[in-house]
N, C-alpha and C positions, 0 to 999 in steps of 0.2 A: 096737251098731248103732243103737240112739236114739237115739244122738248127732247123728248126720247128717245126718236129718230137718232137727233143733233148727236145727243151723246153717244148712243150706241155707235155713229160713226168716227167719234173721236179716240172710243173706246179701242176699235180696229184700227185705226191709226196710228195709233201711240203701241201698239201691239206692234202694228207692222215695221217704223220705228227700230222699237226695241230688238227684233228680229234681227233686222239690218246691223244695227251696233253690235249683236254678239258675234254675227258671221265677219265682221269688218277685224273686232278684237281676236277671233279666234282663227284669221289668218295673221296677222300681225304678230302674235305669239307663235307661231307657228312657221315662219318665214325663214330663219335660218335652217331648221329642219329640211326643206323645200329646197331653199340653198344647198343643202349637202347633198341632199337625193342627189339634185342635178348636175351636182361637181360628181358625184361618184359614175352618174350615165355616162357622161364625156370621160369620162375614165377607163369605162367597161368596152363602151368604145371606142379610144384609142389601143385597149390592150387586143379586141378584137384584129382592128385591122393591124396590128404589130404581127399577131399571129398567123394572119392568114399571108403575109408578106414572106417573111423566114419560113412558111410551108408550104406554097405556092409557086416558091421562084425553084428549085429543086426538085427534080424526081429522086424518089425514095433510092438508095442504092441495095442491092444485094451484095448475098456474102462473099468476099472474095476468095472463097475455097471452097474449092467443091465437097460437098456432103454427100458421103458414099452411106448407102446404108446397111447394116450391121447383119452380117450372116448370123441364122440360126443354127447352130450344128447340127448333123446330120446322124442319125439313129440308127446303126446296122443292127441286128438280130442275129448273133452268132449261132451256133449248130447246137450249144447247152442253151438256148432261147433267152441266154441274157443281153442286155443292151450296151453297147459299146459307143463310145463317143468318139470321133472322127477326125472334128472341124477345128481342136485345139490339142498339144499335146500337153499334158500335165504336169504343173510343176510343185516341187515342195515348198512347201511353205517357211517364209525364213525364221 
């Protein structure tokens, strides 16, 4: 009946083991993968701070001309109660 014990613990050993050896093999496969993530972070964050550099050192400019803005014309009501327009005179068309 000691026996059992014996194996049953050998049984979880070599289990635990083999555990160990797939997690070891499936970073090792895995590794250049890992490599590239970590080349692309240092990447992500050198383009970060590139941009916060050329947007940072500058205050935004505005337009250099002034924007007037656009009259509506203006709607008289003649004495036959039609509408006459004002604010443009009329031209033909070429």
């Amino acid at each position: 009946m000691s026996m059992v014990p014996f194996l049953a613990s050998l049984v979880m050993a070599g289990a635990g083991c083999v555990a160990f050896a797939a997690i070891v093999v499936t970073v090792r496969g895995q590794l250049p993968a890992v490599r590239r993530l970590l080349a692309e972070s240092r990447a992500i964050s050198a383009d970060r701070q590139f941009l916060v550099q050329i947007t940072g050192v500058s205050a935004p400019v505005g337009p250099r001309t002034a924007i007037r803005p656009r009259r509506a014309p203006v709607r008289v009501v003649g004495a036959a109660g039609a509408s006459v327009t004002t604010a443009r005179p009329l031209r033909a068309a070429a």
